[in-house]
C-alpha positions as CSV (number, residue, x, y, z in Angstrom):
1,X,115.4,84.5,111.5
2,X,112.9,81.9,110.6
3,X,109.4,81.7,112.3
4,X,108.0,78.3,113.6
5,X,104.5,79.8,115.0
6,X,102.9,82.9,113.5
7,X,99.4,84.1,114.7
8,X,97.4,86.4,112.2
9,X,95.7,88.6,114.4
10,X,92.3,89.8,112.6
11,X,88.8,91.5,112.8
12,X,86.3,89.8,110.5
13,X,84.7,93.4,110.2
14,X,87.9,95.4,109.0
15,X,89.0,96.2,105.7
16,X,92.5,94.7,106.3
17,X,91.7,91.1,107.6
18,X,92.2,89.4,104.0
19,X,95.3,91.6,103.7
20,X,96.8,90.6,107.2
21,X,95.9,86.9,106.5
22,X,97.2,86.7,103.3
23,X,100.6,88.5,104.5
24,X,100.6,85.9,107.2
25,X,100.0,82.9,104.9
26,X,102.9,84.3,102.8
27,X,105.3,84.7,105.6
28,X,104.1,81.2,107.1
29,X,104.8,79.3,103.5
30,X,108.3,80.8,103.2
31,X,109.3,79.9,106.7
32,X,107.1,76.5,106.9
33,X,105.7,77.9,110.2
34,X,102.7,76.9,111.9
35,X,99.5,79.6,111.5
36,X,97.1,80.3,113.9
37,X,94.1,82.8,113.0
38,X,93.0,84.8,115.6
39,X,89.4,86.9,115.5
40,X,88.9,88.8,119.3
41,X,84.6,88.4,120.0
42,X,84.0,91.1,122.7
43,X,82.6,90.5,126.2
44,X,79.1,90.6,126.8
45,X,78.4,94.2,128.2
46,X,75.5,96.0,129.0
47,X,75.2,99.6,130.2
48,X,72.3,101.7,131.3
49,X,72.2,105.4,131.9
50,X,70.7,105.7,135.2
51,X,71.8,109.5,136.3
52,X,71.6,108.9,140.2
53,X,72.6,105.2,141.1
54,X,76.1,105.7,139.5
55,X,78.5,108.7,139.9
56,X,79.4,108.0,136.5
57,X,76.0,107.6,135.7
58,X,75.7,104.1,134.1
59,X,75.0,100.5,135.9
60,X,76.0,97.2,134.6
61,X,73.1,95.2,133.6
62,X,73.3,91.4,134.0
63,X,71.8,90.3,130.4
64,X,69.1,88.3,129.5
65,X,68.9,84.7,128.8
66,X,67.8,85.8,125.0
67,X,70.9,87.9,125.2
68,X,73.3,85.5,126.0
69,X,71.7,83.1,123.5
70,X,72.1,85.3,120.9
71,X,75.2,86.1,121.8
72,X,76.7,82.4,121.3
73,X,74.6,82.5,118.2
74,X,76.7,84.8,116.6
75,X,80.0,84.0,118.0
76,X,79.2,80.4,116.6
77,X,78.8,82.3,112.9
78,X,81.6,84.0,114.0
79,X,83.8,81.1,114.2
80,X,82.1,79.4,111.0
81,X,83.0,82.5,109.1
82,X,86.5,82.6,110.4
83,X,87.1,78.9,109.7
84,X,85.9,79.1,106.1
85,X,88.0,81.9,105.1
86,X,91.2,80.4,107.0
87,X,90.9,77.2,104.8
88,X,89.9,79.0,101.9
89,X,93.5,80.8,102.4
90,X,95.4,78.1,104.2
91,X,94.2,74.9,104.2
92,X,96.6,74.2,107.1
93,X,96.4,76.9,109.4
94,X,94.2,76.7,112.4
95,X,91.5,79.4,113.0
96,X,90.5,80.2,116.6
97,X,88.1,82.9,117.5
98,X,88.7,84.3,121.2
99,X,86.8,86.4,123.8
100,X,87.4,89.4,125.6
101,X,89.7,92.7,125.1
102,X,91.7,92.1,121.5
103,X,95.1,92.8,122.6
104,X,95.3,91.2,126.6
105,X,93.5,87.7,124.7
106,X,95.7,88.5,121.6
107,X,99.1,88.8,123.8
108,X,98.3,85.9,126.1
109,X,97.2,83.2,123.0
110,X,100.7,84.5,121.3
111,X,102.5,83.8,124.6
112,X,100.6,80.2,124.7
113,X,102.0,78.9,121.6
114,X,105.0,80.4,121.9
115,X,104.5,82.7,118.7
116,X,107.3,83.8,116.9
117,X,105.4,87.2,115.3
118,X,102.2,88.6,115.6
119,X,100.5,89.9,112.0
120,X,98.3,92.2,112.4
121,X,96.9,95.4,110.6
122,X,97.5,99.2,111.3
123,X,95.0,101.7,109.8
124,X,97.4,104.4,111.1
125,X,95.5,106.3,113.0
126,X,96.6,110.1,114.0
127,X,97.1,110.8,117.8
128,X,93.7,112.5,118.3
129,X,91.9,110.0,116.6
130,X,93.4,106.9,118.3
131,X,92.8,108.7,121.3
132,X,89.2,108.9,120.8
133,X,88.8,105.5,118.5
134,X,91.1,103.6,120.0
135,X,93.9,101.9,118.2
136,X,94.1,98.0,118.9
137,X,97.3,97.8,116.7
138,X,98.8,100.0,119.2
139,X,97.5,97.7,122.3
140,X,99.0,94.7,120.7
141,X,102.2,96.3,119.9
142,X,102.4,97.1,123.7
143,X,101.2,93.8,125.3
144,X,102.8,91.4,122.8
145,X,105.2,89.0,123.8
146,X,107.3,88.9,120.1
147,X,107.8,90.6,117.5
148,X,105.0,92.1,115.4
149,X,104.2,92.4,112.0
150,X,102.3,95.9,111.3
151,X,100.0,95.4,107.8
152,X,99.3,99.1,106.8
153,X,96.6,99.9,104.3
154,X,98.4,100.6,101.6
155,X,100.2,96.9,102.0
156,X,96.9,94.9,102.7
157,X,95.8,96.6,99.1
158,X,98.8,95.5,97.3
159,X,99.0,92.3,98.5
160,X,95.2,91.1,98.0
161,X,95.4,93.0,94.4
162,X,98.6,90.6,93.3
């Protein structure tokens, strides 16, 4: 099977982004595919422990105005940072950073542009720990709407070292 659109899912922060991007890039050149880059910039939350007001004891707070500013302030460099490192890769490929949880905004921009595969990487993470860490490879494996391409580690060090 070919791939026409492939979307390289990756967190600017992790260990593995140049790894999943370059695996991407690679599967995009052999198939002449169309490459989206994909960083996931998290809602706006803020939480206060109040002990009374909430059974659960925290309140959402509604943010500040410098919040929020700061906020778009740093997706912006977000976006910049994403941008450079997609054309320094893949002159071609477009580079797109989205908002909200990574796998739901992840799943529903693959199922936009009818995506073919979803590259992303896997620190494969125990039971226990994903359990208390969290494991978004896992959450895009179960919302995705094609096939995805799990980057482990070890494969994300090969592949940036060649």
């Amino acid at each position: 099977m070919k791939f026409q659109t492939i979307v390289a899912a990756i967190n600017l922060d992790d260990d593995l982004a140049h790894g999943v991007l370059l695996t991407a890039v690679a599967l995009a050149k052999r198939d002449k595919a169309k490459l989206w880059v994909v960083d996931v910039w998290p809602d706006l939350h803020y939480a206060m422990t109040t002990g009374i007001a909430d059974p659960l004891g925290a309140a959402a707070m509604i943010p500040s105005e410098a919040n929020v500013q700061e906020d778009h302030k740093a997706k912006a460099s977000r976006r910049e940072k994403l941008g450079a490192l997609t054309t320094s890769i893949s002159p071609g490929a477009e580079a797109i950073v989205l908002k909200g949880d990574p796998a739901r905004e992840i799943a529903e921009f693959a199922q936009s542009k009818d995506a073919d595969v979803i590259v992303v990487g896997t620190h494969q993470k125990g039971a226990w720990k994903a359990l208390f860490d969290g494991a978004a490879s896992r959450d895009i494996v179960r919302e995705a709407p094609c096939a995805v391409f799990l980057v482990p580690k070890s494969y994300a060090q090969k592949i940036t070292a060649s």
